[in-house]
C-alpha positions as MATLAB code, in Angstrom:
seq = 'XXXXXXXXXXXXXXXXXXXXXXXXXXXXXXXXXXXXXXXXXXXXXXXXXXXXXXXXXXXXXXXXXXXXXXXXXXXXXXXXXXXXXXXXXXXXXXXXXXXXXXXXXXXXXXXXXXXXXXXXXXXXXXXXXXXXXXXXXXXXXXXXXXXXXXXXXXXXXXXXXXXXXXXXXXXXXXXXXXXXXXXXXXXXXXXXXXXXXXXXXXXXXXXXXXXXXXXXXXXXXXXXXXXXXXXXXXXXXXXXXXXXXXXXXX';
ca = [
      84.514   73.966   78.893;
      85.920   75.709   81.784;
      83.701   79.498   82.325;
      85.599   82.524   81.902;
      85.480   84.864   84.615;
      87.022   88.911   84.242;
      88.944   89.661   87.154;
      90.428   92.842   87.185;
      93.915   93.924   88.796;
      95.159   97.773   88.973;
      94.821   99.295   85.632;
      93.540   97.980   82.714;
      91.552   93.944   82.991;
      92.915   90.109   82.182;
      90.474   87.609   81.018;
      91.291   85.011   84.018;
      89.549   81.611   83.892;
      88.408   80.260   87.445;
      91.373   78.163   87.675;
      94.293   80.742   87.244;
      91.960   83.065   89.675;
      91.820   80.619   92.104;
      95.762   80.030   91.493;
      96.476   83.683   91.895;
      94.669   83.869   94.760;
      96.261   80.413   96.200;
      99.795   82.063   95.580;
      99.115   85.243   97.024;
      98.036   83.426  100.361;
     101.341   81.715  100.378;
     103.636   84.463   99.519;
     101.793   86.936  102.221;
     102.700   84.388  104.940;
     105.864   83.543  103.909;
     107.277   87.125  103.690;
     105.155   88.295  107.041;
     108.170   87.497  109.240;
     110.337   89.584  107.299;
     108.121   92.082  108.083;
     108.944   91.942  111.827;
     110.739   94.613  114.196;
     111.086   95.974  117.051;
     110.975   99.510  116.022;
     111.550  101.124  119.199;
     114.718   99.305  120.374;
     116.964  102.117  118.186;
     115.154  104.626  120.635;
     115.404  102.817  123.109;
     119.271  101.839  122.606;
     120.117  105.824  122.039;
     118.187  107.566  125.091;
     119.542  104.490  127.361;
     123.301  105.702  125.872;
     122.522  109.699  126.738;
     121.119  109.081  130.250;
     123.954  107.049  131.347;
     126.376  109.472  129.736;
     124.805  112.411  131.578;
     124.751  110.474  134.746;
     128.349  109.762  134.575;
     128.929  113.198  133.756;
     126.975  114.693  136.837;
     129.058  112.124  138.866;
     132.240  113.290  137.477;
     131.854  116.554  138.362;
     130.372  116.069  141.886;
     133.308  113.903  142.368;
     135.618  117.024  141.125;
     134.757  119.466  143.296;
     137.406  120.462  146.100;
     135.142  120.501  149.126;
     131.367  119.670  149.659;
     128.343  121.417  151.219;
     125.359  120.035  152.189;
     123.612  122.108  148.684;
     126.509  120.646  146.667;
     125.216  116.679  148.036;
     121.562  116.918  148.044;
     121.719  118.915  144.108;
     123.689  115.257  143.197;
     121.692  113.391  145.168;
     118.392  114.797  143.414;
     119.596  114.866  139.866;
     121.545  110.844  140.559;
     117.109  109.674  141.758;
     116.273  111.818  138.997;
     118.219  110.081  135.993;
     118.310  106.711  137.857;
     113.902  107.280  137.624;
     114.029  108.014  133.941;
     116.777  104.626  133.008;
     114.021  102.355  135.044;
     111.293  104.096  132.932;
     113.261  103.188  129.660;
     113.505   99.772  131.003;
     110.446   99.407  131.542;
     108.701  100.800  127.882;
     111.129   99.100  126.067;
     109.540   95.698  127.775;
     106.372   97.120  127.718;
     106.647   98.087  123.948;
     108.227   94.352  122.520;
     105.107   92.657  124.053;
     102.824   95.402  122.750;
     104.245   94.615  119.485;
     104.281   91.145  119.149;
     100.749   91.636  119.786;
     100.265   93.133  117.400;
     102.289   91.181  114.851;
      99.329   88.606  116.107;
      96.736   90.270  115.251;
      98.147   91.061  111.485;
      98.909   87.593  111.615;
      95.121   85.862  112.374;
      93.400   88.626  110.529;
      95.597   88.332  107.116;
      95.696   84.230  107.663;
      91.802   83.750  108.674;
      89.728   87.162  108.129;
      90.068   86.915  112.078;
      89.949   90.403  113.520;
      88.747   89.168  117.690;
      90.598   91.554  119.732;
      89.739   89.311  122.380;
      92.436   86.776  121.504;
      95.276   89.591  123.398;
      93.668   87.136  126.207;
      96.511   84.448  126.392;
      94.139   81.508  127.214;
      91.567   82.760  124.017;
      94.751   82.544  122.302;
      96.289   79.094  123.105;
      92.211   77.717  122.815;
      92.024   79.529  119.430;
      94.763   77.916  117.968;
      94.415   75.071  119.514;
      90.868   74.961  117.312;
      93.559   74.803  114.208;
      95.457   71.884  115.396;
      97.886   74.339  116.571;
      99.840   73.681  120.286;
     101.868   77.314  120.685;
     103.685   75.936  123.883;
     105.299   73.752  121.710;
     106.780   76.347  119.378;
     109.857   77.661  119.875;
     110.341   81.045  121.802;
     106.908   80.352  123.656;
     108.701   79.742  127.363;
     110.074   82.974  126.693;
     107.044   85.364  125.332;
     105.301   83.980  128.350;
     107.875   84.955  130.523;
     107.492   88.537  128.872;
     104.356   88.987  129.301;
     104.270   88.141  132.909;
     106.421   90.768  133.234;
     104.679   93.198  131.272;
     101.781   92.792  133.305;
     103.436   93.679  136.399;
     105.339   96.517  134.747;
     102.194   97.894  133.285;
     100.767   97.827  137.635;
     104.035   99.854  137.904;
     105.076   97.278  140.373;
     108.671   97.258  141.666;
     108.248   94.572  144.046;
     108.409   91.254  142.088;
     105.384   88.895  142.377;
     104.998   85.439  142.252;
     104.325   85.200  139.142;
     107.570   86.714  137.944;
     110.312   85.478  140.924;
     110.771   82.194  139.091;
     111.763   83.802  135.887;
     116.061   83.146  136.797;
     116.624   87.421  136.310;
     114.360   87.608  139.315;
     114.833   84.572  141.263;
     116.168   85.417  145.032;
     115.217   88.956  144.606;
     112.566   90.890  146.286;
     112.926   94.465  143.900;
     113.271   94.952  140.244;
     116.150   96.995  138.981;
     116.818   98.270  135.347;
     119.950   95.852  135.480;
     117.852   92.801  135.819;
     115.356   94.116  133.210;
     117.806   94.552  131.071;
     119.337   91.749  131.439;
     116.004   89.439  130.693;
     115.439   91.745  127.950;
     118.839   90.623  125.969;
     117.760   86.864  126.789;
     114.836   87.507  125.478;
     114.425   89.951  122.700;
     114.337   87.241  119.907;
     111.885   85.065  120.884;
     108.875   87.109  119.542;
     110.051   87.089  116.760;
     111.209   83.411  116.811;
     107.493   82.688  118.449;
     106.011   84.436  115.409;
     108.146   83.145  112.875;
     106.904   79.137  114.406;
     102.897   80.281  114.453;
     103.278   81.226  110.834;
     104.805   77.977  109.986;
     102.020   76.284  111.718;
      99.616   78.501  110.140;
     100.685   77.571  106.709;
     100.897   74.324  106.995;
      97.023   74.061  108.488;
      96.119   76.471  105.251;
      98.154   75.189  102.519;
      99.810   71.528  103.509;
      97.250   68.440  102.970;
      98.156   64.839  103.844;
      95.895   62.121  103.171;
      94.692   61.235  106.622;
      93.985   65.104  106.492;
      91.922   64.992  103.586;
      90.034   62.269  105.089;
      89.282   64.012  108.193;
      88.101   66.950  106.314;
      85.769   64.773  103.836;
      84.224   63.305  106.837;
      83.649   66.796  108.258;
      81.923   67.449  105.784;
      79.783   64.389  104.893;
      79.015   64.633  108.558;
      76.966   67.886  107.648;
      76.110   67.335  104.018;
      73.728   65.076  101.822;
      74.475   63.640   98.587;
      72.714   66.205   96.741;
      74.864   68.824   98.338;
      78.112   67.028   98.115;
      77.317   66.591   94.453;
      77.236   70.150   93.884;
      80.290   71.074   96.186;
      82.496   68.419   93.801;
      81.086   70.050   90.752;
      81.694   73.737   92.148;
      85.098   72.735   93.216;
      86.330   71.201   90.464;
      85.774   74.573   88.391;
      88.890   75.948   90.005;
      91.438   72.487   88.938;
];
């Protein structure tokens, strides 16, 4: 006879026995990753979208009526002149948080990710390499997902965004926005950014599939790996008591 364990949920208590805990539990897993790319977006964009709209509109507008006037002074060119390198400083600013911000946030999409699939809270894996190694330890290649090319691309460029780094560096003039070009330009950030601005979410969307699958999907050439694992490591007397303990929860 199975042993009935009290398990208690909001108000009030349900007499649960260890198998529809574990189930519960099981199903919870499952639906948290499933719905965690819903979940997903980029929240500044609408800012980023409305600001971009009211700096070009007041740019055009300065231009209008510097081009309206009947005759110029030298006061009349260098006021346009400071307020066109004003405006054109604060649209290359934009540019550059709104790339800035999409990597920022699918890093942290990552980090919901590991520590709601595997308890993992290691701030270290922002490091790309700790990342690709730590996946890697679940059977998990991310350069073979679709949107990685892309998020890699973005965060090249974040980095040299983030030096505040006009010139474009070697590691960024192969990216095709870039290539021939010797200074970035909110045209050509832009421009990446619309070629772009999916794949996080298309990159996330791919790691969760992988995730569940290593968490919930179980071949039998898996299983077998994972009983040798563990007869590698265990005695009979232990492995006795892990198929007793286990079997509670079926």
């Amino acid at each position: 006879m199975k042993k009935e364990i009290k398990m208690t949920f909001g108000k009030g208590s349900n007499e649960q026995s260890p198998e529809e805990y574990m189930n519960h539990i099981r199903f919870s897993g499952q639906q948290w990753l499933s719905e965690y790319p819903n979940k997903i977006q980029n929240s500044f964009y609408e800012i980023y979208e409305n600001q971009m709209k009211a700096l070009k509109s007041e740019y055009l507008s300065k231009y209008k009526k510097y081009q309206s006037l009947n005759k110029y002074d030298y006061d009349d060119h260098l006021n346009f002149i400071e307020n066109e390198e004003y405006i054109q400083d604060q649209i290359f600013a934009l540019s550059e948080m709104n790339i800035i911000y999409i990597f920022k946030e699918f890093e942290i999409n990552l980090k919901l990710l590991f520590k709601g699939a595997y308890g993992n809270d290691d701030k270290t894996l922002y490091n790309w390499d700790k990342l690709k190694d730590y996946l890697k330890s679940k059977k998990i290649s991310i350069s073979k997902i679709d949107g990685y090319e892309e998020v890699r691309q973005l965060r090249e460029l974040n980095n040299q965004l983030k030096h505040n780094n006009k010139v474009i560096s070697e590691k960024i003039k192969n990216i095709k926005e870039f290539k021939g070009e010797n200074i970035l330009t909110e045209e050509m950030i832009n421009k990446f950014f619309k070629r772009i601005k999916y794949s996080p979410s298309i990159l996330i969307n791919g790691i969760v599939n992988a995730i569940y699958n290593d968490l919930y999907k179980f071949d039998e050439g898996k299983i077998k790996q994972m009983a040798e694992d563990i007869a590698k490591r265990m005695d009979k007397k232990d492995a006795k008591l892990y198929w007793e303990e286990i079997q509670k929860y079926y």
